[in-house]
C-alpha positions in Angstrom: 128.6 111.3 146.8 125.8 111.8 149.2 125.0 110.9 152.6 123.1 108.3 154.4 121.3 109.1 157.8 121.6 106.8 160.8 118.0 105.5 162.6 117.1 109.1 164.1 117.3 111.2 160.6 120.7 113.0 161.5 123.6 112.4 159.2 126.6 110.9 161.6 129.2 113.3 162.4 132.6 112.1 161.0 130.2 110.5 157.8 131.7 111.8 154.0 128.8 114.3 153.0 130.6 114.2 149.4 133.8 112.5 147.7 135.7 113.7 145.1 138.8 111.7 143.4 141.1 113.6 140.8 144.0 111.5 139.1 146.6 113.9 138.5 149.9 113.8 135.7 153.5 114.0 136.7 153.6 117.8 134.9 154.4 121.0 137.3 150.7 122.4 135.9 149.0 119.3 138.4 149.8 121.6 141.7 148.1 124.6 140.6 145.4 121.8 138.9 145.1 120.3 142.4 144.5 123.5 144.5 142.2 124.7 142.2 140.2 121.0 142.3 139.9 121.5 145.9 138.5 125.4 146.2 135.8 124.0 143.5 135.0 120.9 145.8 135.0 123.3 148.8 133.0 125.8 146.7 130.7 123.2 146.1 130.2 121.6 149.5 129.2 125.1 151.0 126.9 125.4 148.4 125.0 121.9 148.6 125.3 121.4 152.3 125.9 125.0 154.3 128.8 124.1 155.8 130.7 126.3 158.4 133.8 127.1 155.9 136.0 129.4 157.0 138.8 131.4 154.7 141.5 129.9 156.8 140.4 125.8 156.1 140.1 127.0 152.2 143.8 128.5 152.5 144.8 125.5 154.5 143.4 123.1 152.2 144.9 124.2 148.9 147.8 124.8 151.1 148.0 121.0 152.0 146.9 120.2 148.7 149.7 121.8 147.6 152.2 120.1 149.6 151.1 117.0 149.6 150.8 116.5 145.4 154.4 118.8 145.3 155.7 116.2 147.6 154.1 113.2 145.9 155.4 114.7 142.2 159.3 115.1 143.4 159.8 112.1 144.9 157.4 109.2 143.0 157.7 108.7 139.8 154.2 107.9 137.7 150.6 109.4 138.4 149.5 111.1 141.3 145.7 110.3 142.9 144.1 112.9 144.9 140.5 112.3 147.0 139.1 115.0 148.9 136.4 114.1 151.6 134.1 116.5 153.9 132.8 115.9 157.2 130.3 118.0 158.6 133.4 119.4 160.3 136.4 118.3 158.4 137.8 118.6 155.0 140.4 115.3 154.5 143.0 115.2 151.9 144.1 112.1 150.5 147.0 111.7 148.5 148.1 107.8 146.8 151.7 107.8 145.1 153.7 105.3 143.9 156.5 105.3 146.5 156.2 102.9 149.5 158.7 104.7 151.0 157.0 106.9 154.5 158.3 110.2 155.0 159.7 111.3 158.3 159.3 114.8 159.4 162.7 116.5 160.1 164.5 117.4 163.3 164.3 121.4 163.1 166.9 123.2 161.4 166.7 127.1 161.0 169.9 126.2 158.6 167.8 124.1 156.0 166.7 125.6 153.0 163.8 123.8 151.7 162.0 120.4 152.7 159.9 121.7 155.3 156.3 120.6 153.8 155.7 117.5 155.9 156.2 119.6 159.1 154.0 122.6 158.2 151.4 120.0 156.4 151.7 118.3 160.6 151.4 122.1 162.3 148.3 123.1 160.2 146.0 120.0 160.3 144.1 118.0 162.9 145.7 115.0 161.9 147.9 113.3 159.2 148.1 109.6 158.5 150.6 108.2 156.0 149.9 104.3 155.5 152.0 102.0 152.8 149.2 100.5 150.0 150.3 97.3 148.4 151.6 100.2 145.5 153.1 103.3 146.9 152.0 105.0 149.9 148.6 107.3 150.6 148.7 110.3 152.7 145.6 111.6 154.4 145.7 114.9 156.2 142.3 116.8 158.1 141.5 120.0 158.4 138.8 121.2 160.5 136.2 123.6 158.5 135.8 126.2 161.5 138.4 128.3 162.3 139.6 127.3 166.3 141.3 130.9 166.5 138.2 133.1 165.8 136.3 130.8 168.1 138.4 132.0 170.8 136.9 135.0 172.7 139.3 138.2 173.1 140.9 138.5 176.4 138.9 140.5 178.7 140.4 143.9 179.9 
């Protein structure tokens, strides 16, 4: 749960400043569960370590959250697990089903209704790994804690 600092006193940039795991049922209640989870870890992290949070990495994160266990819940059967990580920069989302089987994000269709969450889950993160366990499959998605659009300075006139 805490950190460790490296020889000069400074924690390490991409080093876990607190873990959290949640193991979640197969019910439709573990989404809303889940997204509330991670706006109390989030709440929490701002609290213990002042970090640069912004409202659009909160919404993102329950956002992902919510994709990632709605995903997990329609399409393995059993238990879902759920870790969430922070980074002095990043928030990661880690979600462990039991299906091996790697999703593949779609070719664009304006036509399909539905099954878009792997492509937004890929648009609004930094990254998203999905790697086969010896059970099932766990899917880990970043999102940066700063907002890169309101770090971007209006044009000037």
């Amino acid at each position: 749960m805490g950190s460790h600092a490296d020889g000069d006193g400074c924690t390490a940039p991409d080093e876990h400043l607190m873990r959290a795991g949640h193991a979640l049922g197969g019910d439709v209640g573990c989404i809303a569960d889940a997204r509330h989870h991670a706006a109390a870890f989030l709440d929490r992290a701002v609290v213990e370590h002042h970090l640069p949070l912004s409202a659009r990495a909160k919404d993102l994160t329950q956002l992902v959250v919510s994709e990632l266990v709605t995903n997990a819940r329609k399409y393995a059967p059993g238990p879902v697990l759920m870790e969430l990580r922070i980074t002095a920069h990043a928030v990661d989302v880690v979600v462990w089903d039991s299906d091996p089987t790697v999703p593949a994000p779609r070719a664009s269709d304006p036509g399909r209704i539905g099954q878009h969450g792997l492509e937004i889950v890929k648009a609004v993160t930094e990254g998203l790994t999905i790697e086969q366990q010896p059970v099932g499959k766990r899917v880990t998605a970043r999102i940066a804690l700063r907002d890169p659009l309101a770090a971007t300075p209006p044009p000037a006139a």
